[in-house]
Every structure is written in structure tokens, then in C-alpha cells.
C-alpha positions as CSV (number, residue, x, y, z in Angstrom):
1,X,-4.2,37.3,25.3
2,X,-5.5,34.5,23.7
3,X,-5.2,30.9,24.7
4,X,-5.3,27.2,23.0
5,X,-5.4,24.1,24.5
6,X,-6.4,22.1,21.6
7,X,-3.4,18.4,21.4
8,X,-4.0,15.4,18.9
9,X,-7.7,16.7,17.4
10,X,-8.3,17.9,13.7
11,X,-8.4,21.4,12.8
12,X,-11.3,23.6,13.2
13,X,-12.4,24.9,9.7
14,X,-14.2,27.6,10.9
15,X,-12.5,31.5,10.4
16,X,-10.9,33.0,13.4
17,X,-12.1,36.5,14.4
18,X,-8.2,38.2,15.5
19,X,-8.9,41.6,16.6
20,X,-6.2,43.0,19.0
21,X,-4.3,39.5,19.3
22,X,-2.6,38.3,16.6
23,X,-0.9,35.4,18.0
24,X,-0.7,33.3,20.6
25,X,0.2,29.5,22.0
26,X,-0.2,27.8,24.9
27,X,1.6,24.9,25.7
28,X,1.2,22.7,28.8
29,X,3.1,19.9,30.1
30,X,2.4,17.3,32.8
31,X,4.7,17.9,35.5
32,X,3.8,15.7,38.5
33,X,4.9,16.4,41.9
34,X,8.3,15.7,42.4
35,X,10.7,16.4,46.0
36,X,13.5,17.2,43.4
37,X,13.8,18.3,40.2
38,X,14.0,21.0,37.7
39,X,14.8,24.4,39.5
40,X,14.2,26.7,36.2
41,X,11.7,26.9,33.4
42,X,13.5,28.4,30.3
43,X,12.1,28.9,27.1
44,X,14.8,28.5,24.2
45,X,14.9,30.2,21.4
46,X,16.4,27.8,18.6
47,X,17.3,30.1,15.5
48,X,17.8,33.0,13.9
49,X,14.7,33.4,11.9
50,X,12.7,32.7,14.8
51,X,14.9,35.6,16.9
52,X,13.9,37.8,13.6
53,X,9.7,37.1,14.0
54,X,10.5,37.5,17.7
55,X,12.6,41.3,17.5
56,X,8.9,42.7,18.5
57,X,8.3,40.4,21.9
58,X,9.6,41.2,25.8
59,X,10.5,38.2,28.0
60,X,7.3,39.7,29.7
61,X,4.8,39.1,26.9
62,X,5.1,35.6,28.2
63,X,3.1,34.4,31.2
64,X,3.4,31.7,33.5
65,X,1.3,29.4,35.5
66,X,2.1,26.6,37.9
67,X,-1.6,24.8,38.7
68,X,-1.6,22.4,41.5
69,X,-3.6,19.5,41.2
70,X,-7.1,20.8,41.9
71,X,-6.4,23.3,39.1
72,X,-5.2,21.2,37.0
73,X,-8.0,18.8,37.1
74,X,-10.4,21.7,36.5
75,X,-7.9,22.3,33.3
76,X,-8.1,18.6,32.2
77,X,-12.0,19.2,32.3
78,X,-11.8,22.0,29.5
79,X,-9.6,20.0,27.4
80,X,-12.1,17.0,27.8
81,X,-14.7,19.1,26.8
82,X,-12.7,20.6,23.7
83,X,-12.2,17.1,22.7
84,X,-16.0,15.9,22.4
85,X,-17.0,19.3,20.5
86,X,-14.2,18.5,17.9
87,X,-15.0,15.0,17.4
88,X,-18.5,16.7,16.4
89,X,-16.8,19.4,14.2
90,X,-14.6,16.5,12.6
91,X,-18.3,14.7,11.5
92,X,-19.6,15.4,8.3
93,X,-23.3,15.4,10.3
94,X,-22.5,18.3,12.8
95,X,-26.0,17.1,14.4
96,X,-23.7,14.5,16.5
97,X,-22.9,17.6,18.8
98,X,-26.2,17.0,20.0
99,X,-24.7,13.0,21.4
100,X,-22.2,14.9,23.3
101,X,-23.8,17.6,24.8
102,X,-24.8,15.9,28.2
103,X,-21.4,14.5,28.4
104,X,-19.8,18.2,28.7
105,X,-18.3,19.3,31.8
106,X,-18.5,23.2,31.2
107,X,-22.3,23.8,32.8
108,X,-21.3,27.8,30.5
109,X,-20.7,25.2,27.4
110,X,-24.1,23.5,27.8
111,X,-25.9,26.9,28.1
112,X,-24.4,28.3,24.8
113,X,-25.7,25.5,22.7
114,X,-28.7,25.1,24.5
115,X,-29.8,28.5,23.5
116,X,-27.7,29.1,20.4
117,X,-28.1,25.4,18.1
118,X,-31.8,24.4,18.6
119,X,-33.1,26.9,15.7
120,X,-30.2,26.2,13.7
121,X,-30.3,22.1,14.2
122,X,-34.4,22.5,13.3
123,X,-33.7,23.9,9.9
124,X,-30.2,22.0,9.2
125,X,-30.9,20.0,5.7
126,X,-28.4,17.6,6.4
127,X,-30.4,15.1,4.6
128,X,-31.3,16.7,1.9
129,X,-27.5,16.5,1.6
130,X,-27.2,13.4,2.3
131,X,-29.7,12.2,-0.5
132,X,-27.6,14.6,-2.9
133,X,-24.7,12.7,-2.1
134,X,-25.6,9.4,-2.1
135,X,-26.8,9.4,-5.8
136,X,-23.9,11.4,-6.7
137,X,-22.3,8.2,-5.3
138,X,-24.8,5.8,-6.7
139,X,-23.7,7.4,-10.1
140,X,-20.0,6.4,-9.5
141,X,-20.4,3.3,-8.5
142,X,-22.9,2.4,-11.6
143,X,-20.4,3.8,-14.0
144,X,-17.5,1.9,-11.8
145,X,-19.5,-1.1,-12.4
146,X,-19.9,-0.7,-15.8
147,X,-16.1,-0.5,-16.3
148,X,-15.5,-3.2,-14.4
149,X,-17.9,-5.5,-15.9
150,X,-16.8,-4.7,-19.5
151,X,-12.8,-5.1,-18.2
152,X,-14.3,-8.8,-16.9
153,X,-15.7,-9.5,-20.4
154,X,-12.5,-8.3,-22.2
155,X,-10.5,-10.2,-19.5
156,X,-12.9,-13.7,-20.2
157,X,-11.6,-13.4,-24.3
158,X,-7.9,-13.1,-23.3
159,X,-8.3,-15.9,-20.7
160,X,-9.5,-18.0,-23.7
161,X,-6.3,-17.6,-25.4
162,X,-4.3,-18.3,-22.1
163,X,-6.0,-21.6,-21.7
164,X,-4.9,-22.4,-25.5
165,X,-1.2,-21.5,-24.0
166,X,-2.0,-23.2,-20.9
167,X,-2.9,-26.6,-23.4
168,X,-0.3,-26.5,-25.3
169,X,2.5,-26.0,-22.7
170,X,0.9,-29.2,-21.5
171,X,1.0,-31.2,-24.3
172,X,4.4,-30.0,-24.9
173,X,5.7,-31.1,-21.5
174,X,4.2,-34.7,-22.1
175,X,6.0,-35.1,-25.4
176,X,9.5,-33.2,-24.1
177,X,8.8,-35.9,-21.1
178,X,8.7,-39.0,-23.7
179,X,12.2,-37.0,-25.6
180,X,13.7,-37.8,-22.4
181,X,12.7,-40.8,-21.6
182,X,14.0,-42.0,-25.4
183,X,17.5,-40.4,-24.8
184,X,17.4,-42.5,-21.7
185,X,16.3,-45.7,-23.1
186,X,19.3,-45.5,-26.2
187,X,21.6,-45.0,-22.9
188,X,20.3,-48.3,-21.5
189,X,20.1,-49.9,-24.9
190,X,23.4,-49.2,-25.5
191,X,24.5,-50.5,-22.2
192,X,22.3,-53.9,-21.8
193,X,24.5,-54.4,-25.8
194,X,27.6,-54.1,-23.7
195,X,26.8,-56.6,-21.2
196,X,25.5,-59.1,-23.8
197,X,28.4,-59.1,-26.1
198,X,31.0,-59.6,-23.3
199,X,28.4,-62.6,-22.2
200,X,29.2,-63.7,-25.7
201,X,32.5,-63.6,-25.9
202,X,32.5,-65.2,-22.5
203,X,30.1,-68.1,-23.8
204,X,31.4,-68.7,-27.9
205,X,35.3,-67.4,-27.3
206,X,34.7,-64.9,-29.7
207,X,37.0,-61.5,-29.8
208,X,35.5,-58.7,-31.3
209,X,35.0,-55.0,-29.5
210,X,31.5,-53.9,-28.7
211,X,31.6,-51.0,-30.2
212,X,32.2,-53.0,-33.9
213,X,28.6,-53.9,-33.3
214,X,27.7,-51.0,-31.9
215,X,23.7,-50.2,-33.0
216,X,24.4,-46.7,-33.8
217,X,26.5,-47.6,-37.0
218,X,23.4,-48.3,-39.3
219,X,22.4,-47.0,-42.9
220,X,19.5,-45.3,-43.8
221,X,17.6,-45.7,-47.4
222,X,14.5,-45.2,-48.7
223,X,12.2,-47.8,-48.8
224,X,10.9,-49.5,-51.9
225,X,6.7,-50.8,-52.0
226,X,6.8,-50.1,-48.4
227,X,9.0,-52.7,-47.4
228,X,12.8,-53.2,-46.8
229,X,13.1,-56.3,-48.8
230,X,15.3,-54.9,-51.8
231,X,18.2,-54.8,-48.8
232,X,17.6,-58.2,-47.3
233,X,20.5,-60.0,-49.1
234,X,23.0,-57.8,-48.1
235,X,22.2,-56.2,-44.6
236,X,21.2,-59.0,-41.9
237,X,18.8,-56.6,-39.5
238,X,16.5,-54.5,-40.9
239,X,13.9,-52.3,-39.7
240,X,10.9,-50.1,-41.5
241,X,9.8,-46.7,-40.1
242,X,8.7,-43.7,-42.1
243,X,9.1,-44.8,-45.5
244,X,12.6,-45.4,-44.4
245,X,14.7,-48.2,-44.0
246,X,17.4,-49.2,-41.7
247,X,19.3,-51.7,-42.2
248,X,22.4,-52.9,-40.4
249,X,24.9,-56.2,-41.0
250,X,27.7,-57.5,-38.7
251,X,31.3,-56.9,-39.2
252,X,33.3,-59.4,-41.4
253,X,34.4,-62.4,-38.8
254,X,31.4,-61.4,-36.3
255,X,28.8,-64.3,-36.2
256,X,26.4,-64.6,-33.3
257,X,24.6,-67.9,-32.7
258,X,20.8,-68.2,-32.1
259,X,20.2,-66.3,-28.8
260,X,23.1,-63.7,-29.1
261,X,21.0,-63.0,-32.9
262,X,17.8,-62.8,-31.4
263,X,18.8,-60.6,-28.7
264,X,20.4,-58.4,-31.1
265,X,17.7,-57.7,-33.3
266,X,15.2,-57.1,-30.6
267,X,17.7,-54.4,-29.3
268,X,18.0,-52.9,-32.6
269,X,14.6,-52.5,-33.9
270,X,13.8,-50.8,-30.2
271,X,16.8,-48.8,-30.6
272,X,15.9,-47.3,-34.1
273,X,12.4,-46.7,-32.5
274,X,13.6,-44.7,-30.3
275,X,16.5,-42.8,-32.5
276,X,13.7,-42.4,-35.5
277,X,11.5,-40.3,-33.3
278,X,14.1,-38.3,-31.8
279,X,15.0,-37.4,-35.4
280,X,15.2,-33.6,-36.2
281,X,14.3,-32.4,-40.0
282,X,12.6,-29.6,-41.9
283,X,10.4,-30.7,-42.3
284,X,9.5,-33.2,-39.8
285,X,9.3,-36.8,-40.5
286,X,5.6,-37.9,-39.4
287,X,6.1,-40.3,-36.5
288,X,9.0,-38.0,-34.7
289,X,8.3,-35.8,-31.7
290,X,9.2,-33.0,-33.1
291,X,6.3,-33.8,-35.7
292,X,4.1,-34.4,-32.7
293,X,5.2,-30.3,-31.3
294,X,4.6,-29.2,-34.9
295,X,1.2,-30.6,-34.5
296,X,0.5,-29.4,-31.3
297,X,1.3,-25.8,-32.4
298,X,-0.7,-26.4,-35.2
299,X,-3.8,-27.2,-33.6
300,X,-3.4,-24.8,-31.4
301,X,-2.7,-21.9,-34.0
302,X,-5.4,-23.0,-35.5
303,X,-7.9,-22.5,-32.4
304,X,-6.3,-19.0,-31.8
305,X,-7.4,-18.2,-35.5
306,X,-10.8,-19.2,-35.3
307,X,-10.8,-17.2,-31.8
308,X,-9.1,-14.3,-33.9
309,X,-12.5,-14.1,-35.8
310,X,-14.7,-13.6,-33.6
311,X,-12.4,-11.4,-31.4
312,X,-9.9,-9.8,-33.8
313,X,-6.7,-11.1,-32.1
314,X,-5.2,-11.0,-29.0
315,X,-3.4,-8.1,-29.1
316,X,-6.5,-6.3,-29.6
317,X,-8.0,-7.5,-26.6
318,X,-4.7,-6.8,-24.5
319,X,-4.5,-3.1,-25.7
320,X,-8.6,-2.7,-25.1
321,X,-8.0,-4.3,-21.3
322,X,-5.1,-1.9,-21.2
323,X,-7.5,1.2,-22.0
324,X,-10.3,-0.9,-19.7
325,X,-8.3,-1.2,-16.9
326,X,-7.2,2.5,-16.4
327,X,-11.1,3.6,-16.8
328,X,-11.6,1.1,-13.8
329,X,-9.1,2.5,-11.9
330,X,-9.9,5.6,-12.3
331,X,-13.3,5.2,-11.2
332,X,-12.5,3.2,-8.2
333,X,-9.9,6.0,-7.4
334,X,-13.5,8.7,-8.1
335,X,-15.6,6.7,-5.8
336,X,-12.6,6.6,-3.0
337,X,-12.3,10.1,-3.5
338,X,-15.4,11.2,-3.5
339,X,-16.1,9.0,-0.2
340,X,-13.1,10.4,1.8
341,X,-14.3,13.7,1.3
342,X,-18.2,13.3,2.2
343,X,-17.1,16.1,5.0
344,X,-16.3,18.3,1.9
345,X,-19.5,18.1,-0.3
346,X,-21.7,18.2,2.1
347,X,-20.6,21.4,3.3
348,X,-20.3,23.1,-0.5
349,X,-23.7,21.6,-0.7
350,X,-25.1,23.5,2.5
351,X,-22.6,26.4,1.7
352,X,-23.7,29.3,4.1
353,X,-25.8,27.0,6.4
354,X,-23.3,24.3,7.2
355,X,-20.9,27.1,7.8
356,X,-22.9,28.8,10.5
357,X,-23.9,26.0,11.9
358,X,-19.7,24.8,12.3
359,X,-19.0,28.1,13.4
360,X,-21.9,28.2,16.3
361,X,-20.5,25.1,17.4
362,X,-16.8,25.9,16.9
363,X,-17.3,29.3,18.8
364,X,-18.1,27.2,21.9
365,X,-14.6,26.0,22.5
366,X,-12.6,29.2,20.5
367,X,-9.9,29.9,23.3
368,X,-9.0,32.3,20.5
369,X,-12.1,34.3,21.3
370,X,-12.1,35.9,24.9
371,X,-15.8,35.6,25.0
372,X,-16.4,31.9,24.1
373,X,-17.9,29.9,26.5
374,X,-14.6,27.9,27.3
375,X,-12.3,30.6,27.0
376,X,-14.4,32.0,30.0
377,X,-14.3,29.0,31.8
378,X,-10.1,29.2,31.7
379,X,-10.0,32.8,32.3
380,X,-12.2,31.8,35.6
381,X,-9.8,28.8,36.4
382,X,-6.8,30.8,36.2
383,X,-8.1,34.2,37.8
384,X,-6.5,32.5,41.1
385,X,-3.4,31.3,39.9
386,X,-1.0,34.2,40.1
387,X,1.5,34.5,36.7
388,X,4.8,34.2,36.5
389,X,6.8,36.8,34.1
390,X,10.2,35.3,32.6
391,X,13.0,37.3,33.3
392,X,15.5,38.9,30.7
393,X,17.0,35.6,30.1
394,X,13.1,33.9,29.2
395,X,13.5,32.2,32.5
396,X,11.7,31.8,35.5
397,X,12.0,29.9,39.0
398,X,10.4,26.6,38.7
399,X,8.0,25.0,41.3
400,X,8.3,21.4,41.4
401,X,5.2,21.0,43.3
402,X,2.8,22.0,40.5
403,X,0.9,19.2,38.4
404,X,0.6,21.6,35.3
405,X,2.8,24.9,33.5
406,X,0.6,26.5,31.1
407,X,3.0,29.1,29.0
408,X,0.8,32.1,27.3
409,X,2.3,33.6,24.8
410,X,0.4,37.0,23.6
411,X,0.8,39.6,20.8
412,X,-0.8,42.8,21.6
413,X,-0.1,44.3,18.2
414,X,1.6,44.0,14.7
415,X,1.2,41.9,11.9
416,X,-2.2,39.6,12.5
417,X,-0.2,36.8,10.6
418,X,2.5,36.8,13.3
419,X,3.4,33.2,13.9
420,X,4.4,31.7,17.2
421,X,5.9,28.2,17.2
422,X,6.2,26.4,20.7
423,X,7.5,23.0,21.5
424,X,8.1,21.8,25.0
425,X,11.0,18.9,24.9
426,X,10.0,15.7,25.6
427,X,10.7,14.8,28.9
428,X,10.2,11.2,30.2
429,X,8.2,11.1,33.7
430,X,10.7,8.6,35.4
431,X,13.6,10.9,34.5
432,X,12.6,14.4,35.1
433,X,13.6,14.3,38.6
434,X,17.3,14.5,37.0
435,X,16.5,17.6,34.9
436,X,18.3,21.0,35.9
437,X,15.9,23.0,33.8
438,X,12.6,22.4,32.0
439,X,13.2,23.6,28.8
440,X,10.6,24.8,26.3
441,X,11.9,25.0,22.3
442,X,10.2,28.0,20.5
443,X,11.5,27.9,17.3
444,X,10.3,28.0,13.4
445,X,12.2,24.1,12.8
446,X,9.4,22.8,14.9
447,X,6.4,23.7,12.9
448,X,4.9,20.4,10.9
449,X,3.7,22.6,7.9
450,X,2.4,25.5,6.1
451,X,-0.5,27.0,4.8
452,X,-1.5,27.2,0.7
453,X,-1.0,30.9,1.7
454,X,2.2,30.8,3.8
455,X,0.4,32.0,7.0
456,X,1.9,30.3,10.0
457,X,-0.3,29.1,12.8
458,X,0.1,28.6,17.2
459,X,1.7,24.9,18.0
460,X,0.0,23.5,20.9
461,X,1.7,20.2,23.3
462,X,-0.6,19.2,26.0
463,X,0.7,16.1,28.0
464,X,3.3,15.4,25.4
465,X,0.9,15.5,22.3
466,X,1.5,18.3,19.8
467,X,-1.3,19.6,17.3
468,X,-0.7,22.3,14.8
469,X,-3.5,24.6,13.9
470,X,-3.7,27.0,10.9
471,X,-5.3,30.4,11.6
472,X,-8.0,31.0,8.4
């Protein structure tokens, strides 16, 4: 019989010695003392496969304990103890053993690694180890540097050309902005003409439609010695922009006096303003907006050119940060790496030593091992407790008044990889009162994983924590 009480701790790496057992779990579950409750413990066996592995095993190959509270509490002490040697076995400096050691409970426990780790901790090069991997790390982090800082640099060239972007988008916006506000202005324009001929016809009794004098209805011609004066005779308003001139006259019969003239040419030059440089030609008439975007590009081309020379382009320096970036990441993921498995190098490092001293310490609390320290211990604790045998149908009488079941299972014989899977269902304190049987679930759906090599390993539940352990 072996027995197990690791729940919720990492797995020793030390090897198992499996002699004459090959396989065992034990599984305990807090009970509390109830007046009613459960009057059978069954153990249910969920599948076939699991009946297959199982052909081999008698009802009786599985022993039952009920432990009242003072055993129990003596139980509870073991697993304690279990739990402060594995938080040292978890370390990657198995010297913290030496933090816990006067917190153990087990006065056997103390003795073993009194006598057995003192030699072992004097000679343990741990920081020899330590100084190994630290400028193994040191080396990884220069080179991660390196990457990152030449990334940065790339990065700095790109950003140059992103602020040309940025500058021109700005520029842009302004001039799109002033587009708008012209398209606005000829809406106005055309509107304040409205109002001001009907205050015309109201005033001289005159009866023309607006839209006969409406500004848009203009001609266009070149001008001559920069000046519109070649059209003066025949076209009343006239207005010079560009080399161009735009001239406009009144329909036959349409005569304004003084004011309604002089409000009418002041609306028409600001409305060819505004139409001129909303103008769209190939090329651009200087003067127009879209002369002012062709500029802006332009300039702007022009600054990404001269950046082109002295950094190639920008394409270039996207497909180098490209390349950059996945050497930084991959650096940062070799430093992670190498970080989260300190535990790892420092035992290839210390190879043979690192694994003795593991396995002096792991031996401690091997319940695998009928001559460990804390297997001792629970073979003492339960040398009082009489067991209970389940009966042809894996059942046994239950005795609400326990605080604890501990269920060993043992394998005498037959394949040492013989795999036992055992998972108490969970069972909520406030309601197990109700509960006609206390059922335990062995079955192969319950294990959490498997082994590189397919070997299966004993699944553990103490207090409604489960732990699976692989057998080395």
C-alpha cells in the first residue's frame, strides 16, 4: 500500500522508486459531523475503459478509514507539512527548505533533514548557478536591447515621414475649410442679390426676374496687357483674376440707379473671387485652391525626397522595422522564456547534484515510499483506526460521525504503470445532510492530462481540491 495526500501543490520532479506497489490514490474528503446524513460510501465506477484497467482489482483492494476529529487533525498536520516541503521543491533555490524546517510538525520529518541535508546544503553550488544564469540573462537582455534600440532608430526615420503626412493633412484641412467656406459665401451672395433686387423693384417699379441678373451668367476671356479694358465698352462689370477676365452686362431693359449699381458690382467682384478659386483645371490656375493642395503636395513630396536620400525611402524603412520588430520580439519572448524556466537551468546546470539534493528532500514527504519520514508518520496515525473493506458492490456503511474518509487504493502486483484515477463528487457542506450516499467517481474521464509517455498517474482530492501527479 502506498498512500498520497498531496491537493493544489506542483509536482514533485524527483523519480518514484515502485517496487511491489504499482499504484495507488488516496483521496480524502471533509465530512464534518452531521446527526443525519449519508448512510453509504460507494465508489462508482464511471466507464468501460476504466472497468477494463480495473478487471485485475477486488472490492477489497480498497481500504477505508473514518478519523474522528483528533485524527484527523493529526492528518491535517501531515498535509501541512507536505505543503511547506513542496513550496521548497517548487523553488529554483532548494536551500529555502532550510526557512521551513522549524515550522514542520513531523518531529520524524525534522530528524531526516537534520541528518540527511547538512552535507549536501554545504557543498550545494547554487550560486555558482546562479552567476551562470544571470549572465546567460545579462546576454539576452544586451542583445534584446540592441534590437530594440536599433527598431527605435528605424522607427524615429518613419516617424519623420508621418509628421510630413501629419503636415500636410493639416494644411489640407485649412484649405478644404476655406473651399467650404467659399461655397457658402456664393450661397449667401446669391441670396443677399435676391433680397436687393426685389428692394429695387420695390423702390424704381422696375420688373425684371432676379435670376436675369443673376451673377453666375458671366463670360470669361483672356486678358489683354493685364487689364480688362479691351471689354469695357461692351460689358458694364468687369473683374481681373488670373490673367483672366470676367466680364458681365445687364440684360436689355435692366438699368439700376446709383446704389442698386454700386451694390451690384461689389457683389460681383466678391462673387467671382470666390468662384475663381473654387475653379478646377489641369492644370491649376495659380490663385485656386486646388493650386494651393497642388502646392502643398508638392512641398511635401519634395521633403519626402530629400528624406528619401538619406534614408532610401519609406518603404525601406517599413520592411527593415518589419524584420526589426520580429528580432525584438523574439528576444523579449528569449528573455521571458528563459526567466520562467530559471527552475529548469539551474538544475541542467547542477545536473546530478541538484537532483540529489531534490530527491533527499522529496524523499521526506514520499507517501509513495513506505519508509519516508511522513509516510511513517500516517502509517502511525492510522495504526488505530480500524479499515473498512467495501463490499461486492464497492460499498460500505457510512459513519456520519467522522470528520475525515481516507480511501486507499493499492496494487499488489501487475503492470507498474497501472493507473488509478479517483474523484470524490463535490459535495457542498450545507447540503450533505440531504445526501443518501457519499459517492466517490473512479473513472479515466476524470484525469486532467497525460504524460509525453502515456503513463497515467494517482489523482488526489483533499478537502475538495484535486492535484494530479505523474509517476516518473
Amino acid at each position: 500500500m502506498s498512500l498520497d495526500f498531496r491537493a493544489g501543490s506542483r509536482a514533485m520532479d524527483y523519480k518514484y522508486k515502485m517496487n511491489k506497489v504499482s499504484a495507488c490514490v488516496v483521496t480524502l474528503m471533509l465530512t464534518g459531523c452531521f446527526s443525519s446524513g449519508p448512510s453509504t460510501i460507494s465508489v462508482s465506477i464511471s466507464d468501460q475503459a476504466t472497468k477494463k484497467l480495473l478487471a485485475e482489482m477486488n472490492p477489497s483492494d480498497f481500504s477505508v478509514f473514518y478519523l474522528d476529529t483528533q485524527t484527523f487533525s493529526k492528518i491535517t498536520t501531515v498535509y501541512t507539512d507536505m505543503l511547506l516541503v513542496n513550496q521548497a521543491l517548487d523553488s529554483a533555490d532548494l536551500r529555502t527548505i532550510n526557512e521551513y524546517l522549524p515550522s514542520l510538525n513531523s518531529v520524524r520529518l525534522r530528524n531526516y533533514y537534520d541528518q540527511n541535508l547538512s552535507d549536501l546544503m554545504q557543498n550545494f553550488r547554487y550560486n555558482e548557478a546562479m552567476k551562470s544564469f544571470n549572465e546567460e540573462l545579462s546576454g539576452l537582455s544586451i542583445a534584446s536591447e540592441h534590437s530594440q534600440s536599433q527598431l527605435q532608430k528605424i522607427e524615429s526615420h518613419i516617424d519623420k515621414y508621418v509628421a510630413l503626412d501629419k503636415i500636410e493633412g493639416k494644411k489640407t484641412e485649412v484649405v478644404q475649410n476655406e473651399i467650404a467656406n467659399s461655397k457658402y459665401r456664393i450661397v449667401q451672395l446669391k441670396q443677399e442679390l435676391e433680397r436687393k433686387v426685389r428692394g429695387f423693384q420695390l423702390r424704381a417699379g422696375a420688373i425684371f426676374k432676379a435670376k436675369d441678373v443673376a451673377y453666375e451668367h458671366h463670360n470669361v476671356f483672356a486678358a489683354i496687357n493685364n487689364n480688362c479694358n479691351r471689354y469695357s465698352g461692351k460689358y458694364k462689370y468687369r473683374v481681373y483674376i488670373g490673367d483672366l477676365c470676367f466680364v458681365k452686362s445687364l440684360p436689355p431693359g435692366v438699368k439700376f440707379d446709383i446704389a442698386m449699381n454700386k451694390a451690384y458690382q461689389k457683389g460681383f467682384i466678391d462673387y467671382i473671387g470666390h468662384r475663381f478659386k473654387l475653379t478646377n483645371s489641369s492644370p491649376a490656375y495659380n490663385g485656386t485652391y486646388l493650386a494651393e493642395i497642388d502646392e502643398i503636395k508638392q512641398s511635401i513630396h519634395h521633403e519626402k525626397k530629400q528624406l528619401d536620400k538619406v534614408y532610401g525611402s519609406l518603404k525601406k524603412l517599413n520592411r527593415e522595422a518589419g524584420t526589426l520588430s520580429s528580432i525584438a520580439r523574439n528576444d523579449r519572448y528569449k528573455i521571458e522564456h528563459f526567466a520562467r524556466n530559471k527552475t529548469k537551468f539551474i538544475e541542467t546546470f547542477l545536473g546530478q547534484e541538484f537532483l540529489d539534493v531534490k530527491n533527499k528532500i522529496g524523499f521526506g514527504v514520499d507517501l509513495n515510499d513506505p519508509s519516508s519520514p511522513l509516510y511513517l508518520d500516517v502509517s502511525d496515525i492510522l495504526a488505530n483506526t480500524p479499515a473498512v473493506t467495501l463490499d461486492n458492490s464497492y460499498s460500505a456503511d457510512f459513519k456520519s460521525n467522522s470528520s475525515m474518509v481516507v480511501i486507499v487504493v493499492g496494487k499488489e502486483s501487475g503492470n507498474p504503470n497501472f493507473p488509478v484515477f479517483m474523484l470524490p463528487e463535490v459535495i457542498d457542506q450545507s447540503t450533505i445532510g440531504a445526501q443518501e450516499t457519499l459517492y466517490y467517481n473512479l473513472g479515466s474521464n476524470n484525469t486532467e492530462s497525460v504524460s509525453d509517455k502515456g503513463a497515467f498517474d494517482t489523482f488526489v482530492t483533499l478537502v475538495g481540491e484535486s492535484y494530479v501527479r505523474w509517476k516518473k
